[in-house]
C-alpha positions in Angstrom: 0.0 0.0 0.0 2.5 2.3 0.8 4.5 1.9 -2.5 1.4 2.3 -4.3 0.9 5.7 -2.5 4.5 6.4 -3.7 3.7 5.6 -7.1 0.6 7.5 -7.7 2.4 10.8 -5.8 4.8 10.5 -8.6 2.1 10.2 -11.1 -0.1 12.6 -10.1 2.9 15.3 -9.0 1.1 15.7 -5.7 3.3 16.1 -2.8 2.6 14.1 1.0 4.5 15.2 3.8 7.5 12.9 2.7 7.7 14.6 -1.0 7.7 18.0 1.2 10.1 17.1 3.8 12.8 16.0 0.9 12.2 18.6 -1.0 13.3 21.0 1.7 16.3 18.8 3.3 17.8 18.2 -0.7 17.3 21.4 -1.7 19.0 22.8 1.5 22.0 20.4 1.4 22.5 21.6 -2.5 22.8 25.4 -1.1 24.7 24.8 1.8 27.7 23.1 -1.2 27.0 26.3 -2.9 27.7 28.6 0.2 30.2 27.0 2.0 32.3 26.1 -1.5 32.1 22.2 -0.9 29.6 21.9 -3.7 33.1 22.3 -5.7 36.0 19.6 -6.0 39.1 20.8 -7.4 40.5 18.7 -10.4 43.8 18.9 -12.4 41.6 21.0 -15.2 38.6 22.2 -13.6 36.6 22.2 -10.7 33.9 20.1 -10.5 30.4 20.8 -8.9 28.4 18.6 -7.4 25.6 20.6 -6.4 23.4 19.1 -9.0 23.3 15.1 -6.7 20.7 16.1 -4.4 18.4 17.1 -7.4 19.0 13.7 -9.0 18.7 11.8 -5.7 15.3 13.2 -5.1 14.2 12.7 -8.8 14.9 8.9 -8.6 13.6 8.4 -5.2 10.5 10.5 -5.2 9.8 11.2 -9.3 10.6 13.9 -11.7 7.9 16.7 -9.4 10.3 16.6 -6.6 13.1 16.5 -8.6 12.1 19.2 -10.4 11.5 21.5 -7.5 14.6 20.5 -6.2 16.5 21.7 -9.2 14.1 24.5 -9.3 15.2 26.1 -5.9 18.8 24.9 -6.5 18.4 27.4 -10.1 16.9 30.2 -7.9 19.9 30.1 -5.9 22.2 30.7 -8.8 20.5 33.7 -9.6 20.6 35.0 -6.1 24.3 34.0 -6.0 25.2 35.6 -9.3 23.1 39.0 -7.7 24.9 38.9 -4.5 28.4 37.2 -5.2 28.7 38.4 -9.2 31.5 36.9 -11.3 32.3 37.1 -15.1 29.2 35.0 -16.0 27.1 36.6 -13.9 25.3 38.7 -16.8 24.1 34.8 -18.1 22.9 33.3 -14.6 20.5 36.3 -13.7 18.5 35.2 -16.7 16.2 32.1 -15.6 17.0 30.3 -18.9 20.1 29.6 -18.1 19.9 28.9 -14.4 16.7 28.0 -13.5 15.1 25.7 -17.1 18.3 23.4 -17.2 17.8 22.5 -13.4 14.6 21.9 -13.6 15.3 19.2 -16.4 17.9 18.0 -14.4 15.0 16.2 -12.0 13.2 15.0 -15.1 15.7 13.6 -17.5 17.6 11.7 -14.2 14.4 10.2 -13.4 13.0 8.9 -17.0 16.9 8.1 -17.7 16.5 5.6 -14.3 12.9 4.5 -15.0 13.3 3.8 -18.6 16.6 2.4 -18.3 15.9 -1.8 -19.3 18.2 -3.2 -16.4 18.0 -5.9 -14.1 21.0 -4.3 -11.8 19.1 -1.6 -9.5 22.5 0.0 -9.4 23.1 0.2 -12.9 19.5 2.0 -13.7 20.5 4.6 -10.8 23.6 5.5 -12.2 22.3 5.8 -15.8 19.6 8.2 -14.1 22.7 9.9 -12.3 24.7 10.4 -15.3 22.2 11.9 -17.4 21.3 14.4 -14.5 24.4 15.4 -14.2 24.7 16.2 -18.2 21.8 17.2 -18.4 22.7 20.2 -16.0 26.4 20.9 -17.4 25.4 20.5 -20.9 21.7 22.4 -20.4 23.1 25.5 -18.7 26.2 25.6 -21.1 23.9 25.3 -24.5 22.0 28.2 -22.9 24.7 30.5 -22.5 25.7 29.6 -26.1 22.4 30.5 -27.1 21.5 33.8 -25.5 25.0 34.9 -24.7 27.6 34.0 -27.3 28.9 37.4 -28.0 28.8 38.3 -24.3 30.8 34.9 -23.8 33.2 35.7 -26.3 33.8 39.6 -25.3 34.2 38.5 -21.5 36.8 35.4 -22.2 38.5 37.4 -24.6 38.2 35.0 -27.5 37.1 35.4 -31.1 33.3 35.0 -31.5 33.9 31.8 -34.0 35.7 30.2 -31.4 32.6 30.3 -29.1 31.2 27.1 -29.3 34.5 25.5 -29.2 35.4 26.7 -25.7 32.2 26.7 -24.6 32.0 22.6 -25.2 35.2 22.5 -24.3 34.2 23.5 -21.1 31.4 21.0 -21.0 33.2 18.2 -21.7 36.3 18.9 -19.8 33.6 19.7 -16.9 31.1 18.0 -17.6 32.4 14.2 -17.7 34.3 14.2 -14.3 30.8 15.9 -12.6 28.9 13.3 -14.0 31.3 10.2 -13.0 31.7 11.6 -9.4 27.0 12.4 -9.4 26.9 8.5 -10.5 29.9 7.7 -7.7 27.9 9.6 -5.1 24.0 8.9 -5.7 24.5 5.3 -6.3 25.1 4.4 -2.5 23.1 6.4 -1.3 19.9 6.1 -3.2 20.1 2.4 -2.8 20.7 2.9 0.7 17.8 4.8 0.9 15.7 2.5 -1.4 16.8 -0.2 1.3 15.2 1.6 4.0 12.0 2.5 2.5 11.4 -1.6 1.8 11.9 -2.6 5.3 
């Protein structure tokens, strides 16, 4: 019974106190790595963020409506980080379209990745919903910038404006493929430590 409660909360996108309560602790969790800078690990050529594994944790667990509002508070916070704590990019992540619409997705594509992945291995179905999350984040907000901001992009990094897509999937790949091998690292454990839990 209370699986099929589960399931139809998913369906229907309404939210029970559970739904609520994860919402709130995920979403928190993703803005304390953004505050407190350990939603960043350094690497050789970049730093990679991990802020994006509590929206995917919550997608798989509880469907793509709580992972969606996860990823939609974690884009809300960008904006009020790029308002309060501006960098070079800053001009891009103000505009929702860029930091708000790819984390949103973020929730929907790591659930239907995990749901419609034809595995037998539990663990294997999480990480293909992790791995898409995580790309669909570095890839989503990197396209966007691309799309609205190439000039700006170019003018700011000081390169030719021909050269933009180049640096800017660069960027996305030399970004992009560590965050999403360290979200699959990170969310497989723990969602099926949590998926443990909620059978027994």
């Amino acid at each position: 019974m209370g699986m099929g409660k589960t399931e139809a909360l998913r369906t229907t996108g309404r939210f029970g106190v559970r739904q609520i309560a994860i919402v709130g602790m995920l979403s928190a969790i993703s803005i304390i790595l953004g505050l407190s800078g350990y939603g960043f690990i350094p690497l050789p050529t970049a730093k990679a963020t991990i802020m994006q594994i509590p929206v995917i944790i919550g997608a798989i667990l509880e469907g793509p409506a709580v992972g969606a509002m996860i990823g939609l508070l974690f884009g809300l916070f960008s904006i009020v980080q790029s308002l309060t704590a501006p960098n070079i990019l800053s001009f891009a992540f103000i505009n929702p379209l860029v930091s708000v619409l790819p984390r949103v997705l973020i929730g929907i594509t790591a659930y239907y990745a995990y749901k419609w992945t034809w595995a037998k291995n539990e663990g294997v179905r999480i990480g293909v919903g992790a791995l898409v999350g995580s790309l669909t984040n570095t890839f989503g907000v990197l396209t966007m910038i691309y799309v609205l901001y190439a000039a700006q992009f170019a003018e700011v990094r000081g390169i030719d404006l021909a050269a933009t897509a180049k640096v800017i999937y660069g960027i996305a790949l030399v970004n992009g493929v560590p965050e999403a091998i360290i979200a699959t690292a990170i969310s497989v454990p723990i969602v099926t430590a949590i998926k443990k839990r909620y059978k027994n």
